[in-house]
C-alpha positions in Angstrom: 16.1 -24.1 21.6 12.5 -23.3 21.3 12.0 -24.2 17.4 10.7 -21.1 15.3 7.7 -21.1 13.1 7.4 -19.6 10.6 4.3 -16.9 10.5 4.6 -15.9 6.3 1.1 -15.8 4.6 -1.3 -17.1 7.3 -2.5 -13.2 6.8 -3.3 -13.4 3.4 -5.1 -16.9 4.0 -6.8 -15.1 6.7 -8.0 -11.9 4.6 -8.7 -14.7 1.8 -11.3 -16.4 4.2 -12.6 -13.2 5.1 -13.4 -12.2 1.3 -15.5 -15.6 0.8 -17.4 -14.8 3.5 -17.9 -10.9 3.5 -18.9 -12.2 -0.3 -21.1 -14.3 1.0 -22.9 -12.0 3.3 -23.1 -9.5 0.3 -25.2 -12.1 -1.9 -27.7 -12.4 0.4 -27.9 -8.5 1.2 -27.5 -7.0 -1.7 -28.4 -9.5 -4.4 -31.6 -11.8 -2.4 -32.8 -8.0 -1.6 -32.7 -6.7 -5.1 -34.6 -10.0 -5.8 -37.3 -9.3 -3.2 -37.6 -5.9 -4.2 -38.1 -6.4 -8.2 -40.8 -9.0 -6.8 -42.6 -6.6 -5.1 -42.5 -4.2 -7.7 -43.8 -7.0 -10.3 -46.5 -7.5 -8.0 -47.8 -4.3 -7.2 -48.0 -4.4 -11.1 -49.8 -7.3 -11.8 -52.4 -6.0 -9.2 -53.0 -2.9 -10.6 -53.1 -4.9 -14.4 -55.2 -7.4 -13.0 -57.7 -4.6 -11.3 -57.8 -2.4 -14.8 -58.6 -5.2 -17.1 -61.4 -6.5 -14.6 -62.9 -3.3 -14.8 -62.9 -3.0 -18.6 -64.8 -6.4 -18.3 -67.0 -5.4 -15.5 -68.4 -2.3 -17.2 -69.0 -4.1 -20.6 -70.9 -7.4 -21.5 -67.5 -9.4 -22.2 -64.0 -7.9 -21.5 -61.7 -6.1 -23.9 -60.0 -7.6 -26.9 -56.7 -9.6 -26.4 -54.8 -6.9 -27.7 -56.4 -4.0 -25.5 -56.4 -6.3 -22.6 -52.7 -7.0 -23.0 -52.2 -2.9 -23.5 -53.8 -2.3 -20.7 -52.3 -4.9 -18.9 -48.4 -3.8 -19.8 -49.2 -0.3 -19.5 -50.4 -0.7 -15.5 -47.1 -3.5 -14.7 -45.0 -1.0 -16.3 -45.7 1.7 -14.4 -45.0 0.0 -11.0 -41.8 -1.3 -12.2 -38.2 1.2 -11.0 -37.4 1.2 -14.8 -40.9 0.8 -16.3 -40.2 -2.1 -18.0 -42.4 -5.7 -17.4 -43.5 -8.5 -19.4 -46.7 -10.0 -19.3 -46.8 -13.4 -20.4 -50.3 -14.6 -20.0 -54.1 -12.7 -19.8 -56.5 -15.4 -19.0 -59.8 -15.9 -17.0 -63.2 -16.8 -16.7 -65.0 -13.5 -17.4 -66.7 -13.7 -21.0 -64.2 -13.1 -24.0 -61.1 -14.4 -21.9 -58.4 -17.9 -22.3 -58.8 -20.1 -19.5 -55.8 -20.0 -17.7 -53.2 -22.4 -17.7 -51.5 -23.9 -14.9 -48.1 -22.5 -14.5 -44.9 -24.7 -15.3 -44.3 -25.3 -12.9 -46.1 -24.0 -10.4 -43.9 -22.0 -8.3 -44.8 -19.9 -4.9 -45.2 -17.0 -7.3 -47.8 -18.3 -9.1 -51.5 -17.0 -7.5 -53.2 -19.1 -5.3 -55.7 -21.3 -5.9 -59.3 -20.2 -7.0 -61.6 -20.5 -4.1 -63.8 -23.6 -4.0 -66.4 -22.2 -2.1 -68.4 -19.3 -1.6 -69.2 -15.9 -3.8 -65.8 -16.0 -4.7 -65.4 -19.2 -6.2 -68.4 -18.5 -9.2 -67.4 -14.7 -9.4 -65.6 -14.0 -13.0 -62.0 -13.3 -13.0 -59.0 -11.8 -14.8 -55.3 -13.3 -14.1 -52.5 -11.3 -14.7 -48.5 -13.2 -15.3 -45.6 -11.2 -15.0 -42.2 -11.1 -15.1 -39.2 -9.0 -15.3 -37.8 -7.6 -18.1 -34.5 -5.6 -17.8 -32.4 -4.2 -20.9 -34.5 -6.9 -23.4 -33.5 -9.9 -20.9 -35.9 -11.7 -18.7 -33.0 -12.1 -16.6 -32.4 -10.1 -12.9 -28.6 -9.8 -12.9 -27.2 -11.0 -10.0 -24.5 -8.6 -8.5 -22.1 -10.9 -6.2 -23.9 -14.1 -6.5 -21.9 -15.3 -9.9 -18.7 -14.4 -7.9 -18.7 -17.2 -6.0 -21.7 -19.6 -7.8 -20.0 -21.0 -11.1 -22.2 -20.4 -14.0 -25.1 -18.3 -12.1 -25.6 -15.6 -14.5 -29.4 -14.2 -12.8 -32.7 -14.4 -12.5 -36.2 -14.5 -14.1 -38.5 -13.3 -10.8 -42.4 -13.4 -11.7 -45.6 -12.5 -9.9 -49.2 -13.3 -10.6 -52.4 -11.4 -9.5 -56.3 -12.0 -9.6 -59.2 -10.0 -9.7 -62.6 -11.2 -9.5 -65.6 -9.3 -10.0 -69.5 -9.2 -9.4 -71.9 -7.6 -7.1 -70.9 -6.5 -3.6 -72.1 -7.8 -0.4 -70.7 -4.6 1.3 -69.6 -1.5 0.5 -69.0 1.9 1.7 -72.0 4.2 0.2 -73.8 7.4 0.6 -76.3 7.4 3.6 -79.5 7.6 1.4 -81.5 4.2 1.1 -84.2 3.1 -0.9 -86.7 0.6 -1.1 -86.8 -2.6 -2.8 -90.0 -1.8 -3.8 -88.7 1.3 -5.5 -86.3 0.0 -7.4 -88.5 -3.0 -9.0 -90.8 -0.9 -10.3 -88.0 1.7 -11.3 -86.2 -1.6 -12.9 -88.9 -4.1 -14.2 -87.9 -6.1 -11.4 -83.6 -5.5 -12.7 -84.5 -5.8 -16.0 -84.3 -2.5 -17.9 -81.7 -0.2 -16.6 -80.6 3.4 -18.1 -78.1 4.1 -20.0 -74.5 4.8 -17.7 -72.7 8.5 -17.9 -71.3 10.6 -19.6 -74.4 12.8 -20.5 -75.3 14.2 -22.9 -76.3 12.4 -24.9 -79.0 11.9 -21.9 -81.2 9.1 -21.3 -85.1 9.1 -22.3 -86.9 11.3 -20.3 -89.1 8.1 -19.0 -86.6 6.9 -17.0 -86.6 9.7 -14.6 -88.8 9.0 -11.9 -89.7 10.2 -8.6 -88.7 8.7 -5.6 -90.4 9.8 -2.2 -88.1 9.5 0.6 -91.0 10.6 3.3 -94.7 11.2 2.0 -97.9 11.7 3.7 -100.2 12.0 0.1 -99.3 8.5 -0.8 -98.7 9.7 -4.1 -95.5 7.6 -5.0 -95.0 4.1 -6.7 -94.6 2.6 -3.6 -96.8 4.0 -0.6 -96.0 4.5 3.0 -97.3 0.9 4.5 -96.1 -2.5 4.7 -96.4 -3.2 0.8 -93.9 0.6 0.4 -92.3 -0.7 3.3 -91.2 3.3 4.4 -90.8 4.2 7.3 -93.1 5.9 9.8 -91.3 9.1 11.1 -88.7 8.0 9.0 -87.3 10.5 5.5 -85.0 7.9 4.1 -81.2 8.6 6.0 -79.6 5.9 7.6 -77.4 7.0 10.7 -74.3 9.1 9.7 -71.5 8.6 12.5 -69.3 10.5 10.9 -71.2 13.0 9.2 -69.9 12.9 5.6 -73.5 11.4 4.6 -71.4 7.6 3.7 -71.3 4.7 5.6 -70.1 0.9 4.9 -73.0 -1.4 5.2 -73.4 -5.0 4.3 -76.1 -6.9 2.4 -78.7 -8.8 5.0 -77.0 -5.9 7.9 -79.7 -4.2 9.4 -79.4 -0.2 10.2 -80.6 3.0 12.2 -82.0 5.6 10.6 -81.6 9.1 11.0 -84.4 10.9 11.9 -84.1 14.7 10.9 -86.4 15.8 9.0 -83.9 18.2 6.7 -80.7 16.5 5.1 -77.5 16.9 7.1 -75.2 19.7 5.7 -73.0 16.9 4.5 -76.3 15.3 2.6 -76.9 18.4 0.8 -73.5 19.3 -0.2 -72.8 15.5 -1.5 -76.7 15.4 -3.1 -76.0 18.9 -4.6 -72.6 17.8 -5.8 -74.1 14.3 -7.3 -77.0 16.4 -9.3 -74.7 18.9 -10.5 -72.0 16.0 -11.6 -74.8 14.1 -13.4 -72.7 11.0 -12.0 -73.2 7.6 -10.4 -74.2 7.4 -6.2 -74.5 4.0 -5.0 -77.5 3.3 -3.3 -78.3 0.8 -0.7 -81.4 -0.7 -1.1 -83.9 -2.2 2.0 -86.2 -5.2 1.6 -88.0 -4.1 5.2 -88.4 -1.9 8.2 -89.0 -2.5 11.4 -90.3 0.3 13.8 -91.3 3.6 13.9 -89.3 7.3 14.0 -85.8 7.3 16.4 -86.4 3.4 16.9 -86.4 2.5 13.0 -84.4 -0.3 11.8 -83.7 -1.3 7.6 -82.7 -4.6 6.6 -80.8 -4.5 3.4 -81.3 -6.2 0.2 -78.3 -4.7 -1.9 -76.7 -1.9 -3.3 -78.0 0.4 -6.4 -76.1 2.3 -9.2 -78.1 5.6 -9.2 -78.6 8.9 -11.2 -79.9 11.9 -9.2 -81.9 14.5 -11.4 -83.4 16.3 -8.8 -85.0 17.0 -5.2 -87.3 18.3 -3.1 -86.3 18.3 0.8 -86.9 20.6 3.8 -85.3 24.0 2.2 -83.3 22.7 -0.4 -84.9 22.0 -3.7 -83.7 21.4 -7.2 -85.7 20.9 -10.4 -84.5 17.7 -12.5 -82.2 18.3 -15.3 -83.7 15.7 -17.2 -87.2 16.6 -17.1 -86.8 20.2 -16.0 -89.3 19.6 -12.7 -89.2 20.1 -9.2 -90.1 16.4 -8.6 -92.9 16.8 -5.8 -93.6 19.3 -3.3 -95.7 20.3 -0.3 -95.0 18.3 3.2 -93.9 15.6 0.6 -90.0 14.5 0.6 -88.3 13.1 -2.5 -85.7 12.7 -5.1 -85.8 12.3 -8.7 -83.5 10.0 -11.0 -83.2 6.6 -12.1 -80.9 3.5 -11.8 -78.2 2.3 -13.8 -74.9 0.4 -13.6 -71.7 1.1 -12.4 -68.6 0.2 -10.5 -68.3 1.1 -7.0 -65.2 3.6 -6.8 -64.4 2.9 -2.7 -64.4 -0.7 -3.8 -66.6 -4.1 -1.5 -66.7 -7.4 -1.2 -68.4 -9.5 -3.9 -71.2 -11.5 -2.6 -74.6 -9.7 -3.1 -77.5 -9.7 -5.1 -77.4 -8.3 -8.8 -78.9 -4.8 -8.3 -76.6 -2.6 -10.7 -73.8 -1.7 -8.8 -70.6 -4.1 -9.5 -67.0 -4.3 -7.7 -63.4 -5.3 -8.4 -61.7 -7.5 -5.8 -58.5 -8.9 -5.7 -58.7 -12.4 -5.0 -55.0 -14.0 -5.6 
C-alpha cells in the first residue's frame, strides 16, 4: 500500500513564509520611501535656509545675528517640510559674523560636499545649513514595518545639509542696456563710493544722479565718443535682444552684438519705463571695449552693475529724473540718468566676476 502523508499545516507554514516576505517587500516600499521622501523634503529646506541667510549676509557688511540667522533658517526648512516641522542643528560659514563649520560626526553621505579647492568658488563666502527631522518632538522617522521584523529598530534620524556661497557674478541674465567701464569709474571713484540701495524715500543726494550718454555726437558726457569713452560708432548702447524682452544672459570677458536701432525696442521702453517708475535696481552689464563700427559692433564685458534709473532721453520717449527733476540731455544726444549702487541679482549667476556692485547667491553643496 502506497504510505499516506500527511498534508496538515504545510499551508500555514506556507502563508507564514509568505508574511516574512510580503513584510519584507513592504519595508523597503513603504518605509526606505518615506525615508527618501523626508530627505528630500529636508533638503529642499536646507536650500532655501541656506539661500535666505546668504542673502541677509550678502546685502549687509557681515551676516545676521545667530539668533536671526537661526530664525530665518527654521522658518525656510520648516516650510518645505509635509508637517512643517525641522530642526536645524548647526549655522556656520565663512562670511563675516559666522562659526566655522564643523566637520560632521561622522561624516555621512548627507553631510554637503566638500568646499571647492579651486576656483571662484573656493574663496567666495558661504553659509552652511544642518538639518534634520523633527516629528511630534522626536528626531526620530518612525519606521512603519521595519521594527516588525528588525528587533529593537525603533526609526530614524534622516538629515540634509546645504551651501550657499556668495560674491560677484561672472554671468548673469540682465537687461540689454550696457555701459562703459569708463562710465562707471567716474560714476564710482573707480568702485569706491556707491549710493545708498532702495527703498526711496528717503532718496539719495542729488549728486549722485548723473547723466549717462548712451549715443552722443556733442561729446558732452564724462566719457566721450572715442577710444578713451570707448562708445561705439553708430552704436546707442543695446546689445542684441534675441528674444525681445530687452534681457539677455551674458558672461564676464563674453564679447556681444549690439543692436543698432536708433529708438529702444518696445520691450526696452516698457522695462526702462517700468524700472524709472519702480525707483528699483536694473543690473547692468558693463564693457571694457568695442570693437567696430554700427551693425558690425562687438562689446567685451568687464562685469555686471547694480543701477538706479532716474531718467531718459531717447528717440520719442523721454522722462525727466525724479531725483533731480531734469530731462537729462536732449537734442540728437541719447542718454539716461541715474547712478549705481548694490544689489542682489533676482534671476540669480554664477559667482566669478569682478566686484562692480551687483552680488549673487549660489548654491554650492
Amino acid at each position: 500500500m502506497r504510505r499516506l502523508r500527511r498534508d496538515d499545516g504545510v499551508i500555514a507554514v506556507i502563508v507564514a513564509i509568505c508574511m516574512v516576505v510580503l513584510l519584507g517587500i513592504a519595508t523597503i516600499v513603504v518605509d526606505v520611501g518615506s525615508l527618501y521622501a523626508e530627505r528630500r523634503q529636508l533638503q529642499n529646506g536646507a536650500d532655501a535656509a541656506a539661500l535666505a541667510v546668504a542673502i541677509g549676509c550678502a546685502r549687509a557688511a557681515s551676516c545676521p545675528s545667530t539668533s536671526s540667522a537661526m530664525a530665518t533658517a527654521t522658518q525656510y526648512a520648516d516650510a518645505n517640510a509635509n508637517d512643517n516641522q525641522t530642526t536645524v542643528t548647526q549655522i556656520c560659514g565663512t562670511a563675516a559674523g559666522l562659526t566655522p563649520c564643523s566637520p560632521a560626526a561622522p561624516i555621512g553621505s548627507w553631510d554637503c560636499p566638500a568646499q571647492p579647492t579651486s576656483g571662484p568658488l573656493a574663496t567666495a563666502p558661504y553659509v552652511m545649513v544642518r538639518d534634520q527631522t523633527l516629528t511630534n518632538g522626536s528626531t526620530l522617522m518612525p519606521s512603519i514595518f521595519a521594527k516588525a521584523i528588525v528587533p529593537g529598530y525603533n526609526g530614524t534620524t534622516v538629515k540634509a545639509c546645504a551651501r550657499a556661497g556668495f560674491g560677484a557674478p561672472s554671468s548673469a541674465h540682465v537687461i540689454a542696456v550696457t555701459e562703459s567701464l569708463c562710465e562707471w569709474n567716474a560714476a564710482t571713484s573707480n568702485g569706491t563710493n556707491y549710493a545708498p540701495a532702495p527703498p526711496y524715500p528717503p532718496n539719495p543726494a542729488v549728486s549722485y544722479d548723473r547723466v549717462i550718454y548712451l549715443h552722443t555726437t556733442s561729446k558732452a558726457g564724462s566719457c566721450p565718443a572715442g577710444p578713451s569713452g570707448f562708445d561705439l560708432p553708430g552704436g546707442f548702447g543695446f546689445l542684441d535682444d534675441p528674444t525681445n524682452t530687452c534681457s539677455t544672459t551674458v558672461s564676464t570677458s563674453g564679447t556681444y552684438n549690439d543692436n543698432t536701432g536708433v529708438s529702444a525696442s518696445q520691450a526696452c521702453k516698457t522695462a526702462l519705463a517700468a524700472a524709472q517708475a519702480g525707483k528699483y535696481i536694473i543690473y547692468l552689464p558693463i564693457y571694457n571695449s568695442v570693437t567696430g563700427t554700427g551693425a558690425n559692433g562687438v562689446y567685451t564685458l568687464q562685469g555686471f552693475a547694480a543701477f538706479v534709473l532716474t531718467g531718459y532721453h531717447l528717440p520719442g520717449f523721454s522722462a525727466a529724473s525724479w531725483l533731480t527733476g531734469k530731462v537729462p540731455c536732449s537734442g540728437s544726444d541719447k542718454c539716461i540718468s541715474g547712478f549705481y549702487t548694490q544689489g542682489l541679482v533676482p534671476a540669480g549667476g554664477t559667482v566669478g566676476g569682478p566686484s562692480m556692485g551687483a552680488m549673487v547667491i549660489q548654491l554650492t553643496g
